[in-house]
N, C-alpha and C positions, 0 to 999 in steps of 0.2 A: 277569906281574903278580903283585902279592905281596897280601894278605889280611892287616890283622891284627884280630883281634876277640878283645876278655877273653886278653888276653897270648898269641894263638892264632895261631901263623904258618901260613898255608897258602897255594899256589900255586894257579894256574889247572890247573894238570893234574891237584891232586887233587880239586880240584872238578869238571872233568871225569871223573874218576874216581867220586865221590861218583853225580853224575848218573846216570855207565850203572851204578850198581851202588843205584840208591836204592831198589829193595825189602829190597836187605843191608843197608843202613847204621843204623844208629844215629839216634836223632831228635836227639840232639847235631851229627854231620854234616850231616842235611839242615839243621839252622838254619843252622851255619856254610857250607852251601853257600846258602843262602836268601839271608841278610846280603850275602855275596860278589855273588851274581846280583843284586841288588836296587842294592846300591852302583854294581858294574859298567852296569846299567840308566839310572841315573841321569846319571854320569858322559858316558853316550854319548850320549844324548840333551839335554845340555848342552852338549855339542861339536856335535850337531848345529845346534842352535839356533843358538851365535854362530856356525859356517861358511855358515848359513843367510845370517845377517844382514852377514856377510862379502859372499857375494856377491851378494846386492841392493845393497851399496854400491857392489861392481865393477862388476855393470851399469848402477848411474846413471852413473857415472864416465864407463864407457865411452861409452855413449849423447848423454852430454852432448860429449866430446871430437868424437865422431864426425860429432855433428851441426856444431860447431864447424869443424869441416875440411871438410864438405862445400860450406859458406858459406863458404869462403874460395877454392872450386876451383870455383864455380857449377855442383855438381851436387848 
């Protein structure tokens, strides 16, 4: 995953990096690792949400097929 913040390219690794070394770094770095982590946060919990609402629709799906088949085999 690639970062770009104020024409600033950085990777996950140097954010990584930034992280185990954040009592050395620069308070330039920790923003730009802050931005990165924040973004990243955002992003994943957004994906959680629609895979969320993904499968509640799978489970109706299924549920409703299921009970459909069982009424056609009287069990």
């Amino acid at each position: 995953m690639e970062y770009n913040s104020e024409n600033i390219k950085v990777t996950a690794n140097e954010i990584s990096e930034i992280i185990r070394e954040h009592k050395t770094r620069s308070n330039k770095d920790l923003v730009v690792a802050l931005e990165f982590v924040k973004k990243d946060f955002e992003l994943t919990k957004e994906s959680l949400i629609k895979m969320t609402e993904h499968l509640d629709k799978l489970e109706v799906a299924y549920n409703t097929i299921l009970k459909e088949y069982k009424s056609r085999n009287g069990k």
